[in-house]
NUMI-56295 format. One record per residue: x, y, z of N, C-alpha, C in turn. Coordinates in pm, whole numbers, always signed. Example, Ala and Ser with C-alpha at 12.3 -4.5 7.8 and 13.67 -1.06 7.14 Angstrom:
residues 2
PT      n.u      n.v      n.w     ca.u     ca.v     ca.w      c.u      c.v      c.w
PT    +1319     -569     +780    +1230     -450     +780    +1320     -330     +780
PT    +1285     -225     +708    +1367     -106     +714    +1290       +3     +787
END
This chain:
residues 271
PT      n.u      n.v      n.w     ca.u     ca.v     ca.w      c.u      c.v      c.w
PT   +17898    +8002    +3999   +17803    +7915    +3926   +17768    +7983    +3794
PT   +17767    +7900    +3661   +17745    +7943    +3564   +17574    +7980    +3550
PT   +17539    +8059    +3455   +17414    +8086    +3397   +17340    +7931    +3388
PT   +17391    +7862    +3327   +17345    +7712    +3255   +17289    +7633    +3402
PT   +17432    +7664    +3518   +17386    +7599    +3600   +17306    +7635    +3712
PT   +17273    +7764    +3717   +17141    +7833    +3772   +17031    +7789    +3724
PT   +17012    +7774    +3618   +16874    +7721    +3531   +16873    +7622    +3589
PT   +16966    +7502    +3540   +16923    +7342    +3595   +16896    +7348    +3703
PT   +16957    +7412    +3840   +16962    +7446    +3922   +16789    +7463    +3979
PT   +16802    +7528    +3911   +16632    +7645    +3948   +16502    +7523    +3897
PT   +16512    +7434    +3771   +16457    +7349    +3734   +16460    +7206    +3867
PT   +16604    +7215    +3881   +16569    +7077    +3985   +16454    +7114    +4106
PT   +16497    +7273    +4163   +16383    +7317    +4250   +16231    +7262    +4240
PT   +16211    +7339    +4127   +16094    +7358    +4070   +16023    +7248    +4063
PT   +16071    +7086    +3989   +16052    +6992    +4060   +16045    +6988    +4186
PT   +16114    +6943    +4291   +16139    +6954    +4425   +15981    +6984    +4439
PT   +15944    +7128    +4403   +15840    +7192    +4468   +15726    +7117    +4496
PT   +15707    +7058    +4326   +15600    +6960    +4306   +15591    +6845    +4410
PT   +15693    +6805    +4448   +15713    +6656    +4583   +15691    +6692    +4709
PT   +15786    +6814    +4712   +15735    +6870    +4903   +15632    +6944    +4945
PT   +15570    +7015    +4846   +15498    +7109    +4867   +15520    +7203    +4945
PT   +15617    +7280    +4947   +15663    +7368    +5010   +15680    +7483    +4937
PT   +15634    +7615    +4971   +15655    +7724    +4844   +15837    +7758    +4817
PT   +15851    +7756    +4687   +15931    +7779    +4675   +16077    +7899    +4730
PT   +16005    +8021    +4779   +16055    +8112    +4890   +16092    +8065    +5024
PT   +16058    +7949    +5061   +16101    +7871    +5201   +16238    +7791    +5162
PT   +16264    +7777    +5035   +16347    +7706    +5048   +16499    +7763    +4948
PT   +16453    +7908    +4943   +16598    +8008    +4928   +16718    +8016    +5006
PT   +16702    +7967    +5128   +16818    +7924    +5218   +16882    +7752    +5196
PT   +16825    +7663    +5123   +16838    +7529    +5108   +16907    +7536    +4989
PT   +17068    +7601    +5039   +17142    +7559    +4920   +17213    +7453    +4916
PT   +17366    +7399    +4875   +17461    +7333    +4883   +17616    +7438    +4975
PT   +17640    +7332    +5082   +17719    +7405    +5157   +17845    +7346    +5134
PT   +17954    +7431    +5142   +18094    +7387    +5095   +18115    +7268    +5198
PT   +18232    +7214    +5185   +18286    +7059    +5272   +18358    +7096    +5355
PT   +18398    +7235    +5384   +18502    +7235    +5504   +18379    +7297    +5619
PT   +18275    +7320    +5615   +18179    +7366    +5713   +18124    +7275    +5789
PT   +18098    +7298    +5893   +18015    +7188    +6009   +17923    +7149    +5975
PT   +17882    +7077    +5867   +17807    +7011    +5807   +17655    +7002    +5847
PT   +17654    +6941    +5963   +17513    +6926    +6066   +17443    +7052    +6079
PT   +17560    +7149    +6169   +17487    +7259    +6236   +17481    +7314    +6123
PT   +17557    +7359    +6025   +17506    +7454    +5896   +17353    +7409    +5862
PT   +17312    +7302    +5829   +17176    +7217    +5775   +17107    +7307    +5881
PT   +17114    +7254    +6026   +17023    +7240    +6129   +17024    +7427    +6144
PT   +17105    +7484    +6076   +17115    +7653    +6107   +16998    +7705    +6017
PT   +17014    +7633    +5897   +16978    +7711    +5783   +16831    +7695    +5809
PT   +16767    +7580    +5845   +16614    +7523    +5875   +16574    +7598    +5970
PT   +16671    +7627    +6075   +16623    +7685    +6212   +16553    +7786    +6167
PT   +16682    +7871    +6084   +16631    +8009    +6037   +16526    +8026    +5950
PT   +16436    +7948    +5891   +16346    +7925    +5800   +16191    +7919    +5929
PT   +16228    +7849    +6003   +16154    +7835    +6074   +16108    +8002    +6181
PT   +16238    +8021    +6176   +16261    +8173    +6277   +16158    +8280    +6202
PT   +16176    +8279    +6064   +16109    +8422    +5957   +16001    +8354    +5951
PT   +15932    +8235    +5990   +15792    +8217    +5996   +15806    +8103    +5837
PT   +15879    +8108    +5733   +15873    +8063    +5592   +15808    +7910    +5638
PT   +15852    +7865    +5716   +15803    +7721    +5763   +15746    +7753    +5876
PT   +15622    +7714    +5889   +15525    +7723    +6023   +15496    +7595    +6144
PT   +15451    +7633    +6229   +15390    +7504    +6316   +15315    +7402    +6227
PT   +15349    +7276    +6218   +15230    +7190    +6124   +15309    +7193    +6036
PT   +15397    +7246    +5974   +15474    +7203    +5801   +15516    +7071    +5802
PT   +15478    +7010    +5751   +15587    +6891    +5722   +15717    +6930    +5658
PT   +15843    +6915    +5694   +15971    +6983    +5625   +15983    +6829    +5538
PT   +16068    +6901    +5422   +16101    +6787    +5300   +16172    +6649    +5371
PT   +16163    +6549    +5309   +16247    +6406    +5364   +16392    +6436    +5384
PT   +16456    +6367    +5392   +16587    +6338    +5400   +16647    +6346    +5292
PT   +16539    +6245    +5201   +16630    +6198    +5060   +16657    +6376    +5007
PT   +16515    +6392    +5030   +16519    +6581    +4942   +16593    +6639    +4991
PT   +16626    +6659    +5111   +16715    +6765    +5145   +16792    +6763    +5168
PT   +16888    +6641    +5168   +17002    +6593    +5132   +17049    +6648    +4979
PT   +16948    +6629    +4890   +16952    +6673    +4758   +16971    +6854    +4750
PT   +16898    +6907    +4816   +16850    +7033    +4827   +16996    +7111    +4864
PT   +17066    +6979    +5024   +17191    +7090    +5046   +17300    +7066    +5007
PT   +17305    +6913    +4947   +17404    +6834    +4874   +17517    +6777    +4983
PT   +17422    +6711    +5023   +17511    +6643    +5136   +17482    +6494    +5194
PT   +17518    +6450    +5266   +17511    +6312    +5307   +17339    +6302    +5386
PT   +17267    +6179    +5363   +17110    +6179    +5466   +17182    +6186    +5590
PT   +17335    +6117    +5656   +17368    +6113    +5760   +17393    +6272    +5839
PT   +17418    +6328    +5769   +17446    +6487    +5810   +17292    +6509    +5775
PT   +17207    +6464    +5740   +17050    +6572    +5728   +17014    +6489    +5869
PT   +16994    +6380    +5884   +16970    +6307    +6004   +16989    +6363    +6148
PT   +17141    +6423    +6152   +17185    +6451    +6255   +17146    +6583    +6280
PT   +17105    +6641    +6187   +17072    +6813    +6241   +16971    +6802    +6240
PT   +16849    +6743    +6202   +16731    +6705    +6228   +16721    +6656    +6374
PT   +16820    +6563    +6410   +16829    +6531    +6552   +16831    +6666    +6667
PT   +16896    +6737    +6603   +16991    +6853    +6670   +16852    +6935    +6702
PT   +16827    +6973    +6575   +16670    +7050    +6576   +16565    +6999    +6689
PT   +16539    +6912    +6677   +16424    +6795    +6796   +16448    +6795    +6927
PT   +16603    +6821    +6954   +16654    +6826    +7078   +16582    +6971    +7102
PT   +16589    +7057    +7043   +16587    +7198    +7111   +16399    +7232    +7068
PT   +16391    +7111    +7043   +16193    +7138    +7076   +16125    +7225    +6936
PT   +16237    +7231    +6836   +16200    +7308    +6698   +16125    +7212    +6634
PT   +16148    +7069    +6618   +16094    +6982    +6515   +16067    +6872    +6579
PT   +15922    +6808    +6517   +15854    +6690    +6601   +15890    +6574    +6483
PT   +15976    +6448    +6501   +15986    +6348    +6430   +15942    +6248    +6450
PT   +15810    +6228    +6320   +15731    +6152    +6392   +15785    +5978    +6293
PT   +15798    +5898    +6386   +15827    +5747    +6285   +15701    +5747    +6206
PT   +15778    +5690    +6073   +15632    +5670    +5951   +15624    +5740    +5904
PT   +15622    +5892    +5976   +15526    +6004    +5912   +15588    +6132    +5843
PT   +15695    +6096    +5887   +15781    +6271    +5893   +15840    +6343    +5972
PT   +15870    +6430    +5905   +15892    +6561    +6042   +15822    +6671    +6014
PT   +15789    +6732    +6118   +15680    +6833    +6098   +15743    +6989    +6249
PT   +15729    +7055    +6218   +15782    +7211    +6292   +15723    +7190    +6355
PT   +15806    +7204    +6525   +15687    +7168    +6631   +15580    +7360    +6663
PT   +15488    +7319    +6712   +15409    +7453    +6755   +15521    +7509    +6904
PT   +15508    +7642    +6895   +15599    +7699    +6985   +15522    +7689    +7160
PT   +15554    +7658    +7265   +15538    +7638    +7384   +15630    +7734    +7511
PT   +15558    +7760    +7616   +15641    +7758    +7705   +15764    +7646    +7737
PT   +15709    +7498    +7694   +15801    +7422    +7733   +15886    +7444    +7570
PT   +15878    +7449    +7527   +16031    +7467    +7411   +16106    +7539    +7451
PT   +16053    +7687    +7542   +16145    +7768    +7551   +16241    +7711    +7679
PT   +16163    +7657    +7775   +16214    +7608    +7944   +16250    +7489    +7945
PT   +16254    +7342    +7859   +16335    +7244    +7826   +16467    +7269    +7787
PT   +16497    +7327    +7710   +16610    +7334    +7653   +16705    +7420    +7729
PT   +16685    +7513    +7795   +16748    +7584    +7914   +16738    +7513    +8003
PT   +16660    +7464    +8062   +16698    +7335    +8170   +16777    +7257    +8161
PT   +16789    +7169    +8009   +16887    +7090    +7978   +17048    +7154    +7995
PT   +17037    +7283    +7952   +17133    +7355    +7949   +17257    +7367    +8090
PT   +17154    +7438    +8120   +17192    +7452    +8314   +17241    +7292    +8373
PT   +17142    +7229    +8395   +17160    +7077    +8433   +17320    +7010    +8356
PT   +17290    +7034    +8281   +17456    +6961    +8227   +17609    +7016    +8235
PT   +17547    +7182    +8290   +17640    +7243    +8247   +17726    +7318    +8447
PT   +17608    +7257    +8525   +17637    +7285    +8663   +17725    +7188    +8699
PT   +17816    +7227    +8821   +17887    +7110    +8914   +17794    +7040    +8991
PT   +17877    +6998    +9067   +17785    +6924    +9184   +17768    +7053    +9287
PT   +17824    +7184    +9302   +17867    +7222    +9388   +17749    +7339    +9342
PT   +17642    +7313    +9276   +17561    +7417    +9231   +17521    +7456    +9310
PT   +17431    +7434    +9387   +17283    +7443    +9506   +17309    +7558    +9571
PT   +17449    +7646    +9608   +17432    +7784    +9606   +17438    +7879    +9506
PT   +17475    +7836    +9418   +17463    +7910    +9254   +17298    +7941    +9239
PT   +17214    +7838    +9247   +17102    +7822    +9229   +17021    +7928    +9321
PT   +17059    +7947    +9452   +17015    +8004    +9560   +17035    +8133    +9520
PT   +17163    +8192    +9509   +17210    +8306    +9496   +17139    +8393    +9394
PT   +17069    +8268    +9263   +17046    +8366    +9158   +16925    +8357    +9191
PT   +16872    +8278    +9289   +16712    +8307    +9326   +16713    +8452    +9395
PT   +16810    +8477    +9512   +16800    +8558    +9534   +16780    +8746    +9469
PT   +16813    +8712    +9348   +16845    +8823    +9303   +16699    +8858    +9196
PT   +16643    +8766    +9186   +16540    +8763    +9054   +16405    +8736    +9121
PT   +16369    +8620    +9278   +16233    +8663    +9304   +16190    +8776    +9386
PT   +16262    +8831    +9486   +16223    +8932    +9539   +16127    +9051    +9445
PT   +16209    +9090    +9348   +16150    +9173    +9237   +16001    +9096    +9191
PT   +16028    +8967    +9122   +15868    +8911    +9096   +15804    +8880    +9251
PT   +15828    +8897    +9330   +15721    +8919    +9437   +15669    +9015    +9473
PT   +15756    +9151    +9406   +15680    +9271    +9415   +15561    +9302    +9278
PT   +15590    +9251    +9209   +15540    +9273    +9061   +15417    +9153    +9136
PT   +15415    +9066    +9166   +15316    +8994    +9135   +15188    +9020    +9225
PT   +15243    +9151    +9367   +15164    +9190    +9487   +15058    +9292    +9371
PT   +15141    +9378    +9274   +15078    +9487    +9239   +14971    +9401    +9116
PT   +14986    +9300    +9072   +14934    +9262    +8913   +14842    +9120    +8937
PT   +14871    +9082    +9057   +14804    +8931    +9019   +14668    +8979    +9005
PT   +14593    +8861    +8996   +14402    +8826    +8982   +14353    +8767    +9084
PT   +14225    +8750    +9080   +14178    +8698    +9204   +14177    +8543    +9152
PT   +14202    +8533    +9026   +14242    +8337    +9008   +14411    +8330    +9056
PT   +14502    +8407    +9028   +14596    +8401    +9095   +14591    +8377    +9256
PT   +14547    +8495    +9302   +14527    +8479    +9445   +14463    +8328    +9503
PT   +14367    +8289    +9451   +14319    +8164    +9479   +14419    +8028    +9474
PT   +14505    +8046    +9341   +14608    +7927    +9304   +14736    +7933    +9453
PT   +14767    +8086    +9462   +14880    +8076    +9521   +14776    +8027    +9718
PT   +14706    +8054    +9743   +14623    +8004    +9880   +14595    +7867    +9826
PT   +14567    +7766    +9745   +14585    +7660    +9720   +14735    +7604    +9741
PT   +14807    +7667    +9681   +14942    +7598    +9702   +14985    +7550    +9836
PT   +14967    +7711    +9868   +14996    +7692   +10040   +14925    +7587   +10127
PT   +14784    +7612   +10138   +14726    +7492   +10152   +14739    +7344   +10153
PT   +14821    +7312   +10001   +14861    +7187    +9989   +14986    +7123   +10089
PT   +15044    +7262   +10081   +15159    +7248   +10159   +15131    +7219   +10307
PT   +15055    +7266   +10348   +15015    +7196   +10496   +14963    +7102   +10503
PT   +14953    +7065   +10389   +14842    +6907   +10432   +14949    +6776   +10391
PT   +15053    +6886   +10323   +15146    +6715   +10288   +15216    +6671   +10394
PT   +15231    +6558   +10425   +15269    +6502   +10529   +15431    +6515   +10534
PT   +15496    +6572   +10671   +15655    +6638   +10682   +15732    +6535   +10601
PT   +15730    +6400   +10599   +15814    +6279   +10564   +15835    +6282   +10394
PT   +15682    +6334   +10358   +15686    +6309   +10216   +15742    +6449   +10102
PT   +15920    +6424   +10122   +16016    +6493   +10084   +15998    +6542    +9978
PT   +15966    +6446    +9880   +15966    +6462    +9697   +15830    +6549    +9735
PT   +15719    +6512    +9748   +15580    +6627    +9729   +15616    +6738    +9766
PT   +15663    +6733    +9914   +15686    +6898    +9997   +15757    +6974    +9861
PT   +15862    +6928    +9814   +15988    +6999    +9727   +15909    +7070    +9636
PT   +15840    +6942    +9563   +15729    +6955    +9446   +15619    +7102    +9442
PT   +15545    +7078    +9593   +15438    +7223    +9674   +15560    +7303    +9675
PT   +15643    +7316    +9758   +15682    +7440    +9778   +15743    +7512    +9639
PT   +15812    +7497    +9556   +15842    +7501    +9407   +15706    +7563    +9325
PT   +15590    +7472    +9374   +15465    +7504    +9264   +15443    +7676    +9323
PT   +15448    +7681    +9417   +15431    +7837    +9517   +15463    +7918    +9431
PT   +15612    +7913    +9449   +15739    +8028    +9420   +15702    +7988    +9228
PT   +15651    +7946    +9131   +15663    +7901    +9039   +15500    +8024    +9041
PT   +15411    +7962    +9048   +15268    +8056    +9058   +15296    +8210    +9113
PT   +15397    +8201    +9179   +15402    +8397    +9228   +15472    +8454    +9092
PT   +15549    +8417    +9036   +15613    +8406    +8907   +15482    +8420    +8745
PT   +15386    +8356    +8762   +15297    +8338    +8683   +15178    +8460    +8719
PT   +15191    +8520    +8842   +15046    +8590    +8882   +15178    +8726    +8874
PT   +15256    +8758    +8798   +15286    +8898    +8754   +15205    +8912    +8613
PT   +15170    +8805    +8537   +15082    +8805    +8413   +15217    +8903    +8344
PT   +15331    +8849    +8353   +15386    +8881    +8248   +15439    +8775    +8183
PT   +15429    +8747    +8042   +15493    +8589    +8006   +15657    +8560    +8044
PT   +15680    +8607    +8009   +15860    +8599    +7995   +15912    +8596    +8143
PT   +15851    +8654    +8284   +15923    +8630    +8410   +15899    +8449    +8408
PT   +15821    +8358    +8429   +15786    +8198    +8444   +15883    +8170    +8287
PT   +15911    +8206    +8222   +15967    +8148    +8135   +16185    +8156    +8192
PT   +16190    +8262    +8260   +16283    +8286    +8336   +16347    +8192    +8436
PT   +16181    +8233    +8538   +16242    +8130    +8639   +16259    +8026    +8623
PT   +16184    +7930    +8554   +16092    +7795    +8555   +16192    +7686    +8548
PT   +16310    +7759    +8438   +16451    +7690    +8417   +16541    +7642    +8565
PT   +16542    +7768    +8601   +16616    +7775    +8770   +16550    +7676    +8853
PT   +16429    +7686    +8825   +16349    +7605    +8936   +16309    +7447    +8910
PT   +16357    +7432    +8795   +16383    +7290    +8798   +16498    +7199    +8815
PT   +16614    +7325    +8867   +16684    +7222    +8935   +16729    +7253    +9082
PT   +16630    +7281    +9133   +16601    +7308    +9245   +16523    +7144    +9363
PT   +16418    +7053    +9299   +16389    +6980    +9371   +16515    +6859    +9443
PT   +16659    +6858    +9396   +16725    +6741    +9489   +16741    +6850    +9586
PT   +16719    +6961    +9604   +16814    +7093    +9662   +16749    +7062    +9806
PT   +16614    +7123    +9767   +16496    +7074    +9827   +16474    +6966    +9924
PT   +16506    +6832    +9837   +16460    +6733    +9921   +16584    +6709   +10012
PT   +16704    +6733   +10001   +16758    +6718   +10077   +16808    +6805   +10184
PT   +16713    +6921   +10157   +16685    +7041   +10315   +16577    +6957   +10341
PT   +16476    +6919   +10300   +16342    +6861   +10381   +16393    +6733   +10479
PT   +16504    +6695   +10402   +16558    +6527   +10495   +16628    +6568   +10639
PT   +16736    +6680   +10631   +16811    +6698   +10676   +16806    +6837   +10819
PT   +16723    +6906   +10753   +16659    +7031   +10874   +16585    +7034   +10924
PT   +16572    +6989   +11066   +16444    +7004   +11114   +16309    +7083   +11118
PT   +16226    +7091   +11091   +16120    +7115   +11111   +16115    +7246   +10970
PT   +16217    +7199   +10859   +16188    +7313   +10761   +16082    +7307   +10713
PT   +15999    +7217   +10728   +15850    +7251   +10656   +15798    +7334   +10716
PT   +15786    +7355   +10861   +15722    +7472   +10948   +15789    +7592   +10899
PT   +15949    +7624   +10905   +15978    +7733   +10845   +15966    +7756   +10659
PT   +15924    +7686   +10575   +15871    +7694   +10474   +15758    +7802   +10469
PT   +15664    +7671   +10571   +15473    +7779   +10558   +15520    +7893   +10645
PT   +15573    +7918   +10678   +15581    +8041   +10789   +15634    +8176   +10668
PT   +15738    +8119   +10632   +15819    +8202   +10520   +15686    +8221   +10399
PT   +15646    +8186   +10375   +15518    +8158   +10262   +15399    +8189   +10277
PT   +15361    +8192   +10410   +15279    +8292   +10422   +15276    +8429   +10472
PT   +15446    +8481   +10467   +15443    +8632   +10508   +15391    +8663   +10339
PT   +15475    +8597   +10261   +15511    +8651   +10111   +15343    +8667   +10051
PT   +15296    +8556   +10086   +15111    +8531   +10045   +15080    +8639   +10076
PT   +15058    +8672   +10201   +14981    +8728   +10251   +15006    +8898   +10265
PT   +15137    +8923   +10225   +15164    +9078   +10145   +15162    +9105   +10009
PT   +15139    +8967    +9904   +15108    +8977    +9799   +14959    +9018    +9800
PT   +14848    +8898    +9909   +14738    +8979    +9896   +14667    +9087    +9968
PT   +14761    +9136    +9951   +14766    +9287   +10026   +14773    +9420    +9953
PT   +14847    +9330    +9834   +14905    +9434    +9736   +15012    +9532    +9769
PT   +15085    +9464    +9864   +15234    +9533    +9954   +15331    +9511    +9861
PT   +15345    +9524    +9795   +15488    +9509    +9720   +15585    +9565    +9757
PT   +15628    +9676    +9837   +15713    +9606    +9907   +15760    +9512   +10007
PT   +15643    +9514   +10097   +15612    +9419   +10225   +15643    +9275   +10124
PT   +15600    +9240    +9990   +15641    +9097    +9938   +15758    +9076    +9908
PT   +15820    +9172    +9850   +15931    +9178    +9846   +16065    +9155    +9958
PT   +16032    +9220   +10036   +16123    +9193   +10169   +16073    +9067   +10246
PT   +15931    +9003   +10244   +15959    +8905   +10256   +16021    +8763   +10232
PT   +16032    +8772   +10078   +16078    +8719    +9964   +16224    +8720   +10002
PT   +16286    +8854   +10033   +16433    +8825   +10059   +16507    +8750   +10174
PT   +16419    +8791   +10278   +16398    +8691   +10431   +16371    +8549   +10392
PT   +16313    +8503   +10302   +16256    +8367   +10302   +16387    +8320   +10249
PT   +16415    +8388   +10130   +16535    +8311   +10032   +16695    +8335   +10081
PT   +16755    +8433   +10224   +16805    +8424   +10301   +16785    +8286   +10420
PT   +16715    +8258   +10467   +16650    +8131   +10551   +16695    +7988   +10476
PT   +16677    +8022   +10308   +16685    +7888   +10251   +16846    +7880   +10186
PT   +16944    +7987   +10186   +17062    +8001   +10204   +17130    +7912   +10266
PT   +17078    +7999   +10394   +17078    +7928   +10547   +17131    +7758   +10562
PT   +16950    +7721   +10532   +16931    +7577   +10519   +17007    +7532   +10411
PT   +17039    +7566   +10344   +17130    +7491   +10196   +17264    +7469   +10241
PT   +17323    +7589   +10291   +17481    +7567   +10333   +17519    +7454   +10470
PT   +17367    +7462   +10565   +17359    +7377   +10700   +17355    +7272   +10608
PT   +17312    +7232   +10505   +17263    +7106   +10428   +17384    +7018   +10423
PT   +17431    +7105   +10294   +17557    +7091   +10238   +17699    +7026   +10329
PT   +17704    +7106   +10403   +17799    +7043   +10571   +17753    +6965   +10638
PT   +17674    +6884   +10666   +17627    +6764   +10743   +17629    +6658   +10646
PT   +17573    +6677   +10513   +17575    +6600   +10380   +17792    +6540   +10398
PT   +17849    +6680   +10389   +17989    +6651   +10361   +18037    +6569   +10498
PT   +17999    +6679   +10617   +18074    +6546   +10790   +18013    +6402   +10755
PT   +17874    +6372   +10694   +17884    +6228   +10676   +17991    +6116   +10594
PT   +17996    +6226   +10464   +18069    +6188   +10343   +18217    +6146   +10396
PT   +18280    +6192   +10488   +18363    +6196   +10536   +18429    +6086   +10657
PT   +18303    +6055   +10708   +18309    +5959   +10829   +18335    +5824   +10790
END
């Protein structure tokens, strides 16, 4: 690029600035991208990363279409679509009428989009995939959560349980729902952020898993609370290891029940 056309260049900005209100340092990555590049994701890369160094915050309104189409020199249809791209992954809120604006960061931005992930990206043949990697990741947060929870922890996870006995054996979808909220709260009472941001993914595709051990095994709700309250009740103990090894017993049991599942599911399929 010539001298001449850095200036005009730098002038069209400078305008720009005046329309979006955006400081001009946010928008040093909003150049023009060559035509043999992935058009979308380059846009939707370059914003991400604006967003990543903080230059654009929660609450910004990011420039229109028309502008930043202008900004990267490209089609509104390619600003459109990485804008789409962006929204999918919980970065940008598009609101009709109004704009788009950087969404505020959440637990759920981080655990939507990994859910989506997993979910699309499993067979049908998941439900021991799912098991297996339970196995390996709550035992540990059941020891962490014996040594760290609170006494509002302690209270949530004796609520859970609680609920769980009162839901009636038939009502499949709730049981799935309680027993999930359990193992989801022992996860949350390590009071470390990032373990529930871990599991939370795994464990949402866990309820068909669920309801169709609750349909299919007898009396697994009894071995549920039974399994659930060794783990409770060495968490409030502050046994970490005692939670731990219960934790591995429980999620061995639900192995168990998954593979018994799975084979009665298939001798029907079959008949």
């Amino acid at each position: 690029m010539s001298t001449e056309d850095g200036v005009s260049e730098l002038f069209e900005w400078s305008a720009m600035y005046d329309i979006i209100h955006v400081p001009m340092s946010t928008l040093a990555n909003f150049t023009r991208i060559g035509n043999r590049e992935l058009l979308s994701k380059t846009v939707a890369s370059r914003i991400e990363e604006a967003i990543d160094s903080r230059a654009l915050k929660s609450g910004d309104r990011i420039p229109s279409e028309l502008e930043l189409a202008g900004l990267f020199d490209v089609s509104r249809t390619v600003i459109r679509e990485a804008l789409r791209m962006l929204g999918a992954r919980g970065m940008v809120d598009i609101r009709k009428g109004k704009g788009v604006f950087v969404s505020g960061y959440s637990a759920e931005s981080v655990v939507a989009p990994l859910h989506s992930y997993l979910k699309f990206s499993v067979d049908e043949n998941y439900a021991l995939d799912v098991i297996h990697a339970r196995q390996v990741i709550e035992p540990a947060i059941a020891y962490v959560a014996a040594l760290k929870h609170t006494a509002e922890d302690a209270s949530k996870l004796k609520k859970d349980l609680d609920d769980l006995k009162a839901c009636p054996a038939d009502d499949y979808v709730n049981l799935a729902r309680l027993d999930l909220l359990f193992h989801l709260d022992i996860a949350r009472a390590t009071n470390n952020i990032v373990i529930p941001l871990m599991i939370e993914p795994i464990h949402r595709l866990m309820p068909p898993i669920k309801i169709s051990v609750y349909k299919v095994i007898a009396d697994s709700k009894g071995s549920a609370l039974e399994k659930h309250e060794k783990v409770l009740s060495a968490i409030l103990k502050r046994d970490a290891e005692g939670a731990k090894q219960a934790m591995v017993v429980h999620l061995q049991v639900a192995e168990e029940h998954v593979k018994l599942t799975l084979e009665l599911n298939r001798q029907k399929t079959e008949k």
